[in-house]
C-alpha positions as CSV (number, residue, x, y, z in Angstrom):
1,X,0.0,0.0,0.0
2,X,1.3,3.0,-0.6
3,X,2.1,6.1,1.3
4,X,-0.5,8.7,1.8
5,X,-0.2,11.9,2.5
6,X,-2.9,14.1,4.7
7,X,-2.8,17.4,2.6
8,X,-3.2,20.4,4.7
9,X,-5.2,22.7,3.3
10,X,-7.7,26.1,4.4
11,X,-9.4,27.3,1.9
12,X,-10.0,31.0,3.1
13,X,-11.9,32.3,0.2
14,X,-11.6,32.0,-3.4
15,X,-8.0,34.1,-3.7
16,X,-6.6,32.9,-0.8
17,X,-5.5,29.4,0.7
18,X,-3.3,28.3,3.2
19,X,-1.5,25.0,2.8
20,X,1.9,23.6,4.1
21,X,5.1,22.0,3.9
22,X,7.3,20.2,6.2
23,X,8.5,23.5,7.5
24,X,6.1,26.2,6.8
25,X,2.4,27.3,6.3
26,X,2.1,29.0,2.8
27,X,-0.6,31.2,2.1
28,X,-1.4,31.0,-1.4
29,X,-2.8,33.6,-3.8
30,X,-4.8,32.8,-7.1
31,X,-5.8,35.2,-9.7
32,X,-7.8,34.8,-12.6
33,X,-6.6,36.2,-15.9
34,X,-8.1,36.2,-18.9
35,X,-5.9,34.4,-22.0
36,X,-4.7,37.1,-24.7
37,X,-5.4,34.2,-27.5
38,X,-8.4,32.7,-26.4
39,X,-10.4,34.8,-24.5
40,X,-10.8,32.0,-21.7
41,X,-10.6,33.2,-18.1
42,X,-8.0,30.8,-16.6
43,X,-6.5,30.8,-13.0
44,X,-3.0,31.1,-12.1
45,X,-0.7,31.6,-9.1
46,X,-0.6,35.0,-7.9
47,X,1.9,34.5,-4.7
48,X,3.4,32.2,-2.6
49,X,4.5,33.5,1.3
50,X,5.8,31.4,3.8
51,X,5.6,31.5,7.3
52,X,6.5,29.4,10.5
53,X,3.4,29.4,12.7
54,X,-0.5,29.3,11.4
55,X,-1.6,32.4,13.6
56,X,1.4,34.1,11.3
57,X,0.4,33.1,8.4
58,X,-3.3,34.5,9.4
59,X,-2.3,37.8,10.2
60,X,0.1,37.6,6.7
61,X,-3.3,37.0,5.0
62,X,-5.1,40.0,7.0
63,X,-1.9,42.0,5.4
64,X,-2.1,40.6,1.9
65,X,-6.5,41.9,2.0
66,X,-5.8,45.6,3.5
67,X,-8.6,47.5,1.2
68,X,-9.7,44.5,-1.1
69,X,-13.0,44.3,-1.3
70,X,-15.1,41.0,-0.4
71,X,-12.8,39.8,2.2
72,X,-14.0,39.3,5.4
73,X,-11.2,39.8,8.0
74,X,-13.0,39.5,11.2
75,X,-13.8,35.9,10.8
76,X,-9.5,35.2,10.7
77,X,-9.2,37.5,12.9
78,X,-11.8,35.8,15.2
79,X,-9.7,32.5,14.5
80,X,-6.6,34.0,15.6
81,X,-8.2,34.8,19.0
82,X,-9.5,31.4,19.1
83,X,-5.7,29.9,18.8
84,X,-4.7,32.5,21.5
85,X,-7.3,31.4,23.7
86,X,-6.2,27.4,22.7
87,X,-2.9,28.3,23.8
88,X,-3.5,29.9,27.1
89,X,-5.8,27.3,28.3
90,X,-3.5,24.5,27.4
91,X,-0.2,26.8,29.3
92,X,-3.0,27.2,32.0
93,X,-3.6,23.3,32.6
94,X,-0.1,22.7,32.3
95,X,0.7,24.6,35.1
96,X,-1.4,23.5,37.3
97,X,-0.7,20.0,36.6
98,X,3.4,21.0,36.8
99,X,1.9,22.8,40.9
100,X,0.4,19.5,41.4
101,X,3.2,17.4,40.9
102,X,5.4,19.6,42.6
103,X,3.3,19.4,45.9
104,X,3.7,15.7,45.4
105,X,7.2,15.4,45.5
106,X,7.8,17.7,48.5
């Protein structure tokens, strides 16, 4: 059997999508242009930007939408309070779990 892969992907909108590699998220920007010969509307790659955490490559999308139309940046920016909020209440249980063991070892 072969080797699968899980691809990682958030689709954000239709421009926008966040993927990654072993290293980094990527947000991803497609454009649609239309062909000079045929007419036909065709979609390409508009950017590629890498970052190392997902809550970076969030606020690199809220960047990459300052004054485009149709974008709605309060819902990622509502997700990035949601990983802040993840964050603090694993840090929170952590510590109190690291209090109770110390009180067991004294």
């Amino acid at each position: 059997m072969a080797n699968k892969r899980n691809k990682f992907e958030i689709k954000i909108n239709d421009r926008f999508t966040i993927t990654r590699d072993p290293y980094n998220y990527i947000l991803n920007e497609t454009k649609m242009v239309k062909d000079k010969e045929t007419g036909a509307i065709k979609q390409i790659r508009g950017g590629q930007w890498y970052y190392g955490k997902l809550e970076s490559v969030l606020r690199g999308f809220i960047d990459h939408c300052d004054g485009v139309q149709g974008v709605e940046v309060r819902t990622v920016q509502d997700y990035i309070k949601l990983i802040k909020d993840a964050e603090n209440d694993a840090l929170n249980v952590l510590k109190r779990e690291a209090a109770k063991y110390e009180q067991t070892v004294k």
